[in-house]
C-alpha angles and dihedrals in degrees: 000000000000115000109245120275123256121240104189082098094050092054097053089046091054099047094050099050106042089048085065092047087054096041083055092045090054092047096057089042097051084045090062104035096101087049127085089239152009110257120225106266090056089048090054091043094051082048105053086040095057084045095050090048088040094065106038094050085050084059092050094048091237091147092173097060100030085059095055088047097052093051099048084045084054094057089049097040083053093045079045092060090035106054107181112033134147110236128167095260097196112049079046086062091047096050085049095055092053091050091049091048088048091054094039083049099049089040095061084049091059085045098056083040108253136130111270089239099160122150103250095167089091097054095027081064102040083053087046093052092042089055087051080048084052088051100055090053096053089043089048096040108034086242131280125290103276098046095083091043121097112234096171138357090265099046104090097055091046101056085037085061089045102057100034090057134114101251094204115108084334131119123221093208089083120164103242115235126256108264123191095265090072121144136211138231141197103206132190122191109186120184133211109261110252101044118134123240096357084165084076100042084057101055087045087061091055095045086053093051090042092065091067096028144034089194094080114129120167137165139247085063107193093047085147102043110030113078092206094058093084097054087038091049088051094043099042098021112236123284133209143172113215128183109189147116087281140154131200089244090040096056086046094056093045090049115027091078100133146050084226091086133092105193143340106207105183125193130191108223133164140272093263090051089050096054096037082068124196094328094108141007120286103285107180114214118257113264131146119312120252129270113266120260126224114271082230091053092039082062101043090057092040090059103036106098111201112224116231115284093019113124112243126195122255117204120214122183124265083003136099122251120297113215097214123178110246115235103258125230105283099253114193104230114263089212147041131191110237125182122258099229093059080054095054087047085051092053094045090052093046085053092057091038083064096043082050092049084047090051096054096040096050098038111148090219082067094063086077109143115243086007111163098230092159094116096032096054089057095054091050095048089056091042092056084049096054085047098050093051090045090059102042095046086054089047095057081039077068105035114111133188103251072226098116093044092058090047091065098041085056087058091044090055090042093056094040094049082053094047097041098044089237126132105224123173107202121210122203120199129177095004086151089063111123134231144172106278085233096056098049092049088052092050102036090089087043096054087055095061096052098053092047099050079051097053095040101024098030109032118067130218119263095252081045093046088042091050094053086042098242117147126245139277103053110223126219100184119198120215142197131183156157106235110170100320089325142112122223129191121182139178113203123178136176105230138116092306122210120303110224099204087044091048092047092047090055100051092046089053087050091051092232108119109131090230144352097265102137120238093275092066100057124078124222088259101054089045088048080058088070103068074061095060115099116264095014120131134150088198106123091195123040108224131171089287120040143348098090093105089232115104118058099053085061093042080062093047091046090055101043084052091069096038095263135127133214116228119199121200126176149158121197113254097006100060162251140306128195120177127177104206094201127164133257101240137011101202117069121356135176109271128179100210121220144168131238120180105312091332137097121214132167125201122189118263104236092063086062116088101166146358113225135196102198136179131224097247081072100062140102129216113195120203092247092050107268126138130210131181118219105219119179093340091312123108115209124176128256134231118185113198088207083069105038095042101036084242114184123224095005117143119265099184098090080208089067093048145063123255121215124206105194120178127202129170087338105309125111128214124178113215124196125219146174102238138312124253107196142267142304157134127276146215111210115222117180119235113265114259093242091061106089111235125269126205113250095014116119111167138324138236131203108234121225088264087066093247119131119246125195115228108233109226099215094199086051093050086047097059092060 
């Protein structure tokens, strides 16, 4: 007896792709928010979606979230038959994003590897209640448009039965009952080769056929149980018999649910075949032989070659014309899934590829005078090529449109405009911008806070908007962007902005300021920090969003987390700006590598615009201590790391150092160093959490020569 099968595949493969199919499902009701009613095309699409997540979900034994698919499958399929009527759009968006929140719900619950135990009675009867709504609306009206027309053959029975049924606990989506004028098909599903757990896409594709039908037979039999049915069912394709009130475009939309297949070829046979089963191929009985066709027509076919995926006629005798999809060409997939864990892996082994690359090439037994490196350093150079490739090709492996994000900020903003009583019109700009997997999940929360500062803080409300003679609808606008090696994400809004004097006052009254330097002192920038600080709000009333003086201290520390900054930009009575400058990637960057005193750092390579040998005819000494370098008729302040850092034996005479200009969102710094020690690429390691945190430290590295470098954060060293 075949072992069990194991199910640990199954569930990833269900997560993931019905996350897709309910990301889709957001985006086209978001797209039609702002509209009276879904079209038809969104109505068939958010049909064929729930029954896509029905059944699967039916296969998985997830009850809970197959039932509130089904039902909300049940109010489309009924708009579907119904084309043009007029429902009540936005109680039925409500009633989808409910459903959306209770998957998604349920979903996080099967990650974390729990049972999906949600209460589902509440929403399975609102949805109950909205199709008796439906129903009211066809009986009052004689029905849309569309219901009285015929689609298909099967069309007018079905929206007779819907409409004729009791609407308590029913659904209207039945499975019609085989007539007697049931047909008969011989079906193939064959998979690209290299698709994961087609056992269970084919016996997806059954669960979905025995809805409408007990007569479904298909072979390989044992597709759960037996481990060899997924490697049989690539190899063969996956057969099935199937009796029903069936057409050929009927089956194909049934079927045809994932990118995963190849090709469907259905074929019409007869009863006998039926019955004979699988045990020969399709015979069809004898019967009288088909009308001639013209000598011009028999041409005209002989010559016609289908492309692949057209649909080609198939003659049986003493029957009309089958339509039959032709088995398409077979195409090898272009892509695979692959867990995210075995990338991470990936990433890990490709770090400490690069550490192992450092360690050759800067071996001290290589220092040997008059040593002979010729061939070695060939062999290095193509090493560090390979290398190179390797990384960059992992690092666009990892790389991710910040597409999804904005999606749900464009929800967030939805549901918060409805609560708050606001009109808000949300832009979004750049979404396919790409960036690392691991940096989009760490700013994702943080993303949220500040749209939703945006939409609550930022944004008035319409009498307040109307007072101050600004126009409606208020607008909160969304923005990614490359920006020197830099991403950068802001939220800008037009509402009421950030009030200086207001924002002083408070943090005086807080007892938070960071000195005792008086308002004055501070620039618009620095006072906009303090919204920042912990504890701080200006929110007189604490809602369900904000008020409560905790956020955006951890939206900073977030951010710093990943090597990014917030910028805050504001003018009073036109609006806010937030930005988080973060970087692309977290994993290896370019680093020039340098020593100060006793101590190793490494800054990235873009921050540095020049490298100075200056005298000390060309500095500055302030009053107070500072110290500033005139360079080419420009002064630019000077920041020794001796001095920030306590560092021992490191050089005082600026003459017997290097200076750094580094340049960052338009402010310049000079660091002195010691001496520079040479290039190279970095893996990025975070500071252990048992290490207290230093300003304008960012990471640390460990060199070729095994010693340990820190990795200098330039917009932290330019806030000193």
């Amino acid at each position: 007896m075949a072992e069990e099968f194991n199910l640990d595949g199954m569930v990833d493969i269900y997560i993931y792709e019905n996350g897709q199919l309910l990301e889709n499902l957001e985006e086209i009701v978001l797209e039609t928010k702002d509209d009276d009613a879904f079209d038809e095309n969104s109505i068939n699409e958010i049909f064929r979606i729930m029954h896509t997540i029905k059944g699967s979900s039916g296969v998985m034994m997830y009850d809970n979230i197959m039932k509130v698919s089904h039902k909300l499958e049940d109010i489309f399929y009924y708009l579907r038959e119904n084309i043009g009527i007029e429902e009540p759009h936005m109680e039925l968006t409500d009633i989808v994003f409910q459903v959306l929140d209770f998957i998604n719900g349920e979903m996080e619950k099967i990650k974390d590897g729990n049972d999906p135990d949600g209460d589902n009675a509440q929403l399975i009867d609102l949805m109950e209640k909205f199709l008796v709504k439906l129903k009211g609306v066809i009986d009052s009206s004689g029905g849309g448009e569309g219901a009285a027309e015929t689609k298909t053959e099967a069309a007018p029975a079905a929206a007779t039965a819907s409409a004729s049924i009791d609407l308590g606990p029913n659904q209207f989506y039945i499975a019609p009952q085989a007539s007697g004028d049931a047909r008969c098909f011989r079906i193939k599903i064959t998979y690209h080769e290299d698709t994961q757990m087609s056992n269970l896409r084919a016996y997806s594709a059954t669960y979905a056929l025995k809805e409408f039908t007990e007569d479904v037979h298909y072979s390989p039999e044992d597709i759960l149980t037996d481990e060899n049915s997924s490697d049989l069912i690539l190899a063969e394709g996956f057969r099935m018999l199937v009796r029903g009130d069936f057409t050929e475009d009927k089956l194909h939309e049934l079927l045809d649910t994932t990118s995963e297949i190849s090709s469907i070829d259905i074929l019409e046979c007869s009863n006998a075949e039926f019955e004979r089963g699988f045990s020969g191929e399709p015979v069809h009985e004898e019967s009288s032989p088909a009308p001639a066709t013209a000598p011009e027509e028999q041409k005209k076919e002989a010559e016609a070659e289908p492309q692949p995926g057209d649909y080609v006629i198939q003659k049986e005798a003493g029957k009309a014309k089958q339509i039959t999809k032709k088995k398409k060409k077979e195409v090898k997939q272009a892509f695979m899934s692959v867990n995210i864990d075995k990338m991470n892996m990936l990433m890990d082994l490709m770090g400490e590829m690069v550490i192992a690359e450092s360690v050759v090439l800067q071996n001290p037994d290589l220092q040997v005078p008059n040593l002979d490196l010729t061939n070695f350093q060939k062999a290095a150079s193509q090493l560090s090529k390979i290398t190179t490739e390797m990384q960059e090709l992992i690092m666009s492996m990892r790389m991710m449109p910040l597409t999804n994000t904005f999606q749900k900020m464009n929800r967030t903003v939805f549901d918060m405009s409805r609560k708050l009583g606001k009109n808000i019109e949300f832009e979004m700009i750049g979404d396919t911008t790409e960036v690392d997997k691991n940096i989009i999940e760490n700013i994702s929360d943080p993303l949220m806070h500040l749209v939703r500062n945006s939409v609550d803080h930022g944004v008035e409300m319409p009498e307040e908007r109307a007072a101050a003679g600004k126009t409606e609808p208020a607008k909160v606008t969304l923005e990614a962007k490359n920006e020197g090696g830099k991403v950068w994400i802001s939220v800008r809004d037009n509402g009421k902005g950030l009030s200086r004097n207001k924002l002083y006052k408070k943090a005086w009254e807080n007892g938070i300021l960071p000195d005792n330097r008086v308002e004055s002192d501070y620039t618009d920038k620095e006072i906009f920090q303090f919204i920042t600080y912990p504890g701080f709000s200006t929110k007189e009333k604490v809602t369900e969003f904000s008020g409560r003086g905790v956020g955006m201290d951890v939206v900073v520390k977030n951010i710093q987390k990943i090597g990014g900054v917030l910028d805050i930009d504001s003018v009073e009575g036109e609006g806010t700006t937030m930005t988080m400058k973060i970087p692309l990637t977290m994993a290896i960057i370019d680093g020039i590598v340098m020593r100060n005193g006793n101590m190793k750092f490494v800054m990235e390579t873009g921050a540095i615009k020049q490298f100075i040998r200056v005298t000390d005819d060309q500095l500055i000494h302030e009053p107070n201590g500072e110290e500033y370098v005139m360079i080419r008729g420009e002064c630019y302040p000077i920041l020794r790391l001796s001095q920030k850092y306590d560092l021992e034996d490191a050089v005082t005479d600026v003459e017997e150092g290097v200076m750094l200009l580094l340049e960052y969102e338009g402010n310049t710094l000079c660091v002195l160093i010691d001496e520079l020690i040479g290039t190279q690429e970095i893996v990025v390691k975070p500071i252990p959490p048992y290490v207290k945190k230093v300003h304008g430290i960012s990471g640390c590295t460990q060199l070729g020569d095994g010693s340990i470098a820190l990795i200098l954060d330039v917009s932290g060293l330019m806030q000193d």
